[in-house]
ROFIFI-240146 format. One record per residue (C-alpha): residue number from 0; x, z, y. Coordinates in steps of 0.05 Angstrom, whole numbers, plus 5000, padded with zeros to 4 digits. Example, Ala and Ser with C-alpha at 12.3 -4.5 7.8 and 13.67 -1.06 7.14 Angstrom:
REM residues 2
bakol:east:up:north
0:5246:5156:4910
1:5273:5143:4979
***
This chain:
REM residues 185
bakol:east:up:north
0:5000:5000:5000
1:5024:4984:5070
2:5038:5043:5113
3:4990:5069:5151
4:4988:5070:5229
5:4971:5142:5249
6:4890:5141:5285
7:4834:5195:5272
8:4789:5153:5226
9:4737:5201:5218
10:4693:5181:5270
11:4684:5110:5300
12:4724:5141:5373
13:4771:5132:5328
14:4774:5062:5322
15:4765:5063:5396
16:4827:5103:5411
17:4883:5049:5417
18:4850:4988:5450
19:4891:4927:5454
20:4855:4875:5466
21:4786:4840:5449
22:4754:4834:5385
23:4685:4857:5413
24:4674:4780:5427
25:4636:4749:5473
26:4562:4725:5469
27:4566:4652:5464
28:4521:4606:5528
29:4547:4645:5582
30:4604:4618:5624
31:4656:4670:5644
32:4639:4719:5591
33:4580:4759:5590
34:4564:4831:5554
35:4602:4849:5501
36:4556:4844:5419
37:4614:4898:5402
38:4655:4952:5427
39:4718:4951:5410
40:4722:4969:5333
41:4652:4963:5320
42:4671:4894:5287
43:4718:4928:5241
44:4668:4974:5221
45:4604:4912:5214
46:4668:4876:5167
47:4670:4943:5125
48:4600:4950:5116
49:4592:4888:5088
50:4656:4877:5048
51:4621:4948:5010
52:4560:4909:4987
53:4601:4854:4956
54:4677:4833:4961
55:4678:4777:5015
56:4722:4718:5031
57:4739:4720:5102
58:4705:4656:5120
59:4643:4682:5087
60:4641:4739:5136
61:4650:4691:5195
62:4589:4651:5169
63:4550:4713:5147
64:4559:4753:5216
65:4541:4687:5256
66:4471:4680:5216
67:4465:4753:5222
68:4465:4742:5303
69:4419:4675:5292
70:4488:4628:5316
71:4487:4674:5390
72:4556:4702:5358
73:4614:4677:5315
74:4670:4709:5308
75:4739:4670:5305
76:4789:4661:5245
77:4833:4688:5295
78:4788:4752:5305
79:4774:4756:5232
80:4834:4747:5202
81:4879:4799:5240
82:4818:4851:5229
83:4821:4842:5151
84:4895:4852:5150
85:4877:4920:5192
86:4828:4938:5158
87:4882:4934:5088
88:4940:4965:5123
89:4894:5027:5133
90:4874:5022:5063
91:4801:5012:5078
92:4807:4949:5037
93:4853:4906:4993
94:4863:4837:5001
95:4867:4790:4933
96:4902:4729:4940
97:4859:4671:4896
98:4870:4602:4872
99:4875:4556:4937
100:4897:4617:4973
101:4846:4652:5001
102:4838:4724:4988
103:4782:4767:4976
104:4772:4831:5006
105:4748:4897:4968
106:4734:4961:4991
107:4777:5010:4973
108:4767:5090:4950
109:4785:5114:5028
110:4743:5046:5060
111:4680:5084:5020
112:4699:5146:5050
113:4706:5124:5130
114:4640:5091:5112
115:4607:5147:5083
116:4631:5190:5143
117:4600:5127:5191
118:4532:5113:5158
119:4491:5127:5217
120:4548:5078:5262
121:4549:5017:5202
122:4470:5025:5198
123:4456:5012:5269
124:4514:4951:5264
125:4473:4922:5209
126:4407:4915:5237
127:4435:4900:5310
128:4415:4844:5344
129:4438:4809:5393
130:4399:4808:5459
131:4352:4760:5480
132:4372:4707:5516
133:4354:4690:5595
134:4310:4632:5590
135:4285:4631:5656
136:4214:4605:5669
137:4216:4559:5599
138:4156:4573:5571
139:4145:4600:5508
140:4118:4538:5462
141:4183:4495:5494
142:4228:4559:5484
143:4213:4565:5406
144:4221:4480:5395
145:4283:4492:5426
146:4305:4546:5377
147:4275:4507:5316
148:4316:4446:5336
149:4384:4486:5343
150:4367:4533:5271
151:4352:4458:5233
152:4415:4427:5264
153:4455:4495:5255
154:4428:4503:5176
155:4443:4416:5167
156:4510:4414:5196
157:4535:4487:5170
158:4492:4481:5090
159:4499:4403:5080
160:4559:4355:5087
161:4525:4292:5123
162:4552:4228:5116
163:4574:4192:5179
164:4506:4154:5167
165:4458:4206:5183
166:4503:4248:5237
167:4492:4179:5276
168:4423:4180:5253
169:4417:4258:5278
170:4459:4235:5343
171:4414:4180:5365
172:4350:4222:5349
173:4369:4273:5398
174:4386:4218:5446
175:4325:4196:5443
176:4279:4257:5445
177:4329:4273:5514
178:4298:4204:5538
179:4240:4208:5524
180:4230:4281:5564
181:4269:4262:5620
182:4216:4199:5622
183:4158:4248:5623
184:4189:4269:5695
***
């Protein structure tokens, strides 16, 4: 096991203690930033909770945390990554290197332990979501098409590999629904 860097784990302050920099990530839509989805180490402790119900590639927790916050939030590879590798050198987790390299991540004896001791903290992280976003005076009908487009292209694009055919197809759809609203002007 890697050596451990010295923080008081038993409470989530804890993971708080010796910010560096960013992983709260930003919401995405908002130019310049915007309110933080997480405090700093709140990510760490989402990444735990779920690695605890089944052992989890790191790109499935990138694709599982951005359908948890409906596409509003994805973390980076670059976020991800670095938090998995903290998350081992604490011993919260081990990380299994597999054929093609990736690595899985378990929870370890002491990762059940910090989690046991942050229930109420991982709870509230798993049933968070993210705020609603400013539409403005878009009504509600227009609001919810807009939302059904984005989850259908999200789901196609994310679920399906299309061929080159039918993203052009898709492309010149959207074109088209675009022209044919601005004609309604």
């Amino acid at each position: 096991m890697k050596q451990k860097r010295h923080m008081d784990m038993a409470r989530p302050e804890g993971l708080m203690k010796h910010h560096r920099g960013g992983e709260g990530g930003r919401m995405r839509g908002r130019r310049g930033g915007g309110k933080r989805l997480f405090d700093y180490g709140e990510l760490r402790l989402l990444m735990l909770a779920m690695i605890v119900d089944k052992p989890r590639h790191g790109y499935e927790l990138i694709k599982e945390i951005s359908e948890r916050f409906e596409g509003r939030y994805s973390p980076s590879p670059g976020v991800v990554y670095p938090t998995l590798s903290w998350l081992e050198d604490m011993g919260y987790i081990t990380l299994t290197a597999e054929e093609g390299g990736r690595k899985l991540s378990r929870i370890t004896t002491e990762g059940e332990a910090f989690l046991a001791a942050n229930r109420q903290a991982a709870d509230e992280l798993l049933t968070r979501k993210p705020p609603k976003k400013p539409r403005g005076d878009v009504p509600e009908a227009v609001a919810e098409a807009m939302d059904r487009l984005k989850s259908v292209l999200r789901h196609r694009l994310e679920n399906e590999t299309p061929s080159e055919e039918e993203l052009s197809a898709i492309a010149w759809r959207i074109e088209e629904a675009a022209e044919a609203i601005a004609k309604l002007a």
